[in-house]
C-alpha positions in Angstrom: 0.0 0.0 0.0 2.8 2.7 0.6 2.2 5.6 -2.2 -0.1 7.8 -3.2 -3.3 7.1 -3.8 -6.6 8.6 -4.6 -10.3 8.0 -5.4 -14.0 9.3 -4.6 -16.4 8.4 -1.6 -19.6 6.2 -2.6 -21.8 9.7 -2.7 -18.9 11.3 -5.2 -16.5 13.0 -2.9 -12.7 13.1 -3.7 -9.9 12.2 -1.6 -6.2 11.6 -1.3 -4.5 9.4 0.7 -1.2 8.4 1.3 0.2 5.7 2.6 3.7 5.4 4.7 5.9 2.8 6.3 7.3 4.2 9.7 9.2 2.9 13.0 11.4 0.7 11.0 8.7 -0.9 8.6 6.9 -2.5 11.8 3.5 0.3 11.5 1.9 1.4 8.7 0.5 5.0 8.5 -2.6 6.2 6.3 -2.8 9.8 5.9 -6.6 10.3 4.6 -7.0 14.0 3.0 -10.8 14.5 2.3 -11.6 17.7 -0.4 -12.4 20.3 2.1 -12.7 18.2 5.0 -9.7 18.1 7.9 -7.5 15.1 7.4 -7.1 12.3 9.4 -4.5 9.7 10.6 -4.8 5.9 10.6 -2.2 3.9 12.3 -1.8 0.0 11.1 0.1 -2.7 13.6 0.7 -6.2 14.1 -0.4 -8.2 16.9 0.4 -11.3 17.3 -1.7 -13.2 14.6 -3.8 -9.8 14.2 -3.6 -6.8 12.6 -4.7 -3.6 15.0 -5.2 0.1 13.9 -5.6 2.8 15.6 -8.1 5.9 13.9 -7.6 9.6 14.9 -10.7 11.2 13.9 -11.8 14.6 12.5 -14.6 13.9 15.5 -11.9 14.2 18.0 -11.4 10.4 19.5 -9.3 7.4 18.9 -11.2 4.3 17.8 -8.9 1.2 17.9 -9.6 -2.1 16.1 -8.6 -5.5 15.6 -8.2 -8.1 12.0 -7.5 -11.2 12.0 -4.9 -11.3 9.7 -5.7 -14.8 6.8 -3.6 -17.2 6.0 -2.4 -16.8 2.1 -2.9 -14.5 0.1 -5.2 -11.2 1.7 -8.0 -10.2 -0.2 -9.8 -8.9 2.6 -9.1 -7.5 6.0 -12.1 -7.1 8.2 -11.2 -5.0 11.5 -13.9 -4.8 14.7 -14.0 -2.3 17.3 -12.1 -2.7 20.5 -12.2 0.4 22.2 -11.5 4.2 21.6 -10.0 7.3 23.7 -11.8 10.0 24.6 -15.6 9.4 24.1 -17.7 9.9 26.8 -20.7 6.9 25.8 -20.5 4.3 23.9 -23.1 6.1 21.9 -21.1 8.3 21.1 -20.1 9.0 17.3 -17.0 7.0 16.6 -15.3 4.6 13.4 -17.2 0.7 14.8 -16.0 -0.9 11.9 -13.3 -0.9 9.0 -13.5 -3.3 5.7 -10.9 -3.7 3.4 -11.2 -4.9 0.0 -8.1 -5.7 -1.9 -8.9 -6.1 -5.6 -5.6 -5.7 -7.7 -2.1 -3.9 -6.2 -3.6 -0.8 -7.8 -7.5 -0.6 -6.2 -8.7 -1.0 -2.8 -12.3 -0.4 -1.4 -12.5 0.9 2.4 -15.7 0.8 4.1 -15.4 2.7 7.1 -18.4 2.6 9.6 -19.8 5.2 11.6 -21.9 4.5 14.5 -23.9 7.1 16.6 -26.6 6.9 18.7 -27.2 2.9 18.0 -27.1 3.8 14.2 -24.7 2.5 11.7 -23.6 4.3 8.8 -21.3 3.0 6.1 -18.9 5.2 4.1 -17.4 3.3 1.2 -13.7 5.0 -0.2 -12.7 3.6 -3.9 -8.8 3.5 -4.1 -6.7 3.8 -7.1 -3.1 4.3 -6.8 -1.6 7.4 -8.4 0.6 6.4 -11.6 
């Protein structure tokens, strides 16, 4: 994933986002730059035999989340909410859930998942890598 990439939200938005290995190749960091919208800062991990991320919001908290990382070749990677920093309910609005599809080494779907107020709302991201 490291490079640029860019693509449009499900209801026509564009984005950037750029993707960086950091502390000697162990974490992976996603800068997401919406148009007109403040950007925001995804940190990937391993875990053991998982994958964890860590989300800093625009909405001002932390939502943290777990894959199980497959064996062979990863064509998906489907990460569940653990926990999250600074919200004060679990109602709260926060990131519940994180989809990744991997279709070619050039185009990746992310469905990100807003919950609030026992509602979920998916957000689906198209990525194509810059050339």
């Amino acid at each position: 994933l490291a490079g640029e990439w860019q693509g449009k939200t499900s209801d026509g938005k564009s984005f950037q986002v750029s993707y960086q290995l950091i502390s000697n190749g162990s974490a992976l960091m996603e800068t997401l730059m919406p148009a007109n919208e403040p950007s925001m800062v995804t940190v990937y991990h391993a875990d053991g035999d998982n994958l964890m991320m860590t989300h800093y919001c625009s909405i001002a908290n932390q939502p943290r989340m777990r894959a199980k990382v497959p064996d062979g070749e990863i064509k998906k990677l489907d990460f569940s909410f653990v926990d999250a920093t600074n919200m004060a309910k679990p109602a709260d609005a926060h990131m519940s859930s994180l989809v990744y599809t991997f279709q070619d080494k050039d185009h990746v779907t992310a469905e990100w998942t807003l919950s609030k107020d026992g509602q979920k709302m998916p957000m689906m991201f198209n990525l194509e890598r810059k050339k």
